[in-house]
N, C-alpha and C positions, 0 to 999 in steps of 0.2 A: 818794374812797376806796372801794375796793371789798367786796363784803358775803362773809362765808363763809359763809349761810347763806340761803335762800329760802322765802319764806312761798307758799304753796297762793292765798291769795288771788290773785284776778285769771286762774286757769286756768279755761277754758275746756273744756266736752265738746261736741265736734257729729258729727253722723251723716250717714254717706252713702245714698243712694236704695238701694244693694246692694252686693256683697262686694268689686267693684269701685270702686267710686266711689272718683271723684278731689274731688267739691265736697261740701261736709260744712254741714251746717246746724244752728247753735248751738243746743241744748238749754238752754229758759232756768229759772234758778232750780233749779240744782243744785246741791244741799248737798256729794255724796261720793259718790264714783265708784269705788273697793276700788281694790287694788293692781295693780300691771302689772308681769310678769315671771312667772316660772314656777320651780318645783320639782320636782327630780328624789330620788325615793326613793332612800337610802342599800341598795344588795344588797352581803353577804358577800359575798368574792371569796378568802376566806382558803382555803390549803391544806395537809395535814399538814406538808409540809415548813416553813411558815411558824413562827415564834417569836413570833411578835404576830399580830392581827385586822388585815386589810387589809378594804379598799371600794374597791368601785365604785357605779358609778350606776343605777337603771332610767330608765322612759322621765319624760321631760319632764311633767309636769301643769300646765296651763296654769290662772292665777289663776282662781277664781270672784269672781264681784264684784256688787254690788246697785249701780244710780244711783240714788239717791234725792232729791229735792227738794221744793220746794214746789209744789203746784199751780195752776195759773193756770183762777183761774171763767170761766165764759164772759163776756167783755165786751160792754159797750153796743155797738152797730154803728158810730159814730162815734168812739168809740175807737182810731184806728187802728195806734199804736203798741201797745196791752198788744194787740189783733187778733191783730197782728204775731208777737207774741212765744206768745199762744193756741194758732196758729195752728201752729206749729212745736213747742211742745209736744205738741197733738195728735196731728200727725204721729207723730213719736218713740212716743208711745202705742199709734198702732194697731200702728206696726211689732212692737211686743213684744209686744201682746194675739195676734197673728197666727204669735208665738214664731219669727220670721223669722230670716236671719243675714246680716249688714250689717256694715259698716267704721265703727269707730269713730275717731277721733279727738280726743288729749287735747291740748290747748297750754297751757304752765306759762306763767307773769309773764314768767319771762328768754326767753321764746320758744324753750325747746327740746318737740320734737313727740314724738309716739307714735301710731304708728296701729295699726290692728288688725282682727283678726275678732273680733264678738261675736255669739254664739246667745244670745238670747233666752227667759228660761225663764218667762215670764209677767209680769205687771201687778199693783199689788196697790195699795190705798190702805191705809197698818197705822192699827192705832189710836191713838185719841186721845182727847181730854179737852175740855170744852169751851173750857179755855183753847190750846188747842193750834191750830197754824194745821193746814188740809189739808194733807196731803202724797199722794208716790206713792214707788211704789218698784219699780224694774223688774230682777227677778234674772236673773244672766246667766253664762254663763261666756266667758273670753276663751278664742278658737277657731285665736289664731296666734302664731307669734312674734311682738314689737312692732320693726316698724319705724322704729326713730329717727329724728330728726333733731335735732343738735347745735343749739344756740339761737348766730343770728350777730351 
């Protein structure tokens, strides 16, 4: 039977090398990535001759959005799996410390895609507690329309 709803778990964020890329490398241990899509401000377009308030649109504003996750410490050197996964976070890290702008890519459970432009508006670890695990949080805004792809 099939479901009328889909849970978030199991999506995926990975980044491209730059605004182009086509190969995207999984960002691991991320919590929440903000929304995809964009909002256009409501402009009056009403004129005397109208008897009601009409609208239109202005320009498009593309979502801002924080990734945030948990941080990955540096692992033993024999570790080669969490390395792995270190290792690619890092990456993703310097990209944003360097406030760069890259192709994002998000892939849901049922396999439908979104990609994008993301500027990079900094790096931040927020606070915490000492029961709190490390985290990071990298703000951003999305910089294009999302190029879909339906899940097959």
């Amino acid at each position: 039977m099939s479901e009328d709803v889909i849970l978030n778990a199991g999506t995926t964020i990975g980044f491209a090398a730059n605004a182009e890329g086509t190969s995207f490398t999984i960002i691991p241990h991320v919590d929440a990535f903000g929304g995809l899509g964009f909002t256009a401000e409501a402009k009056d377009k009403t004129s005397l001759g109208d008897t009601y308030q009409k609208q239109g649109h202005g320009l498009k504003k593309f979502a801002e959005k924080a990734i945030k996750g948990k941080y990955i410490p540096k692992p033993d050197a024999e570790d080669t799996e969490l390395t792995a996964l270190y290792t690619a976070q890092q990456a993703f890290f310097t990209k944003c410390k360097a406030l760069e702008e890259f192709k994002l890519q998000v892939v849901f459970s049922d396999g439908e895609k979104g990609e994008f432009l993301f500027k990079s508006l900094g790096f931040n670890i927020p606070e915490g507690t000492g029961e709190d695990w490390k985290m990071f949080e990298c703000p951003g805004i999305q910089n294009s329309e999302v190029d879909w792809t339906a899940a097959t």
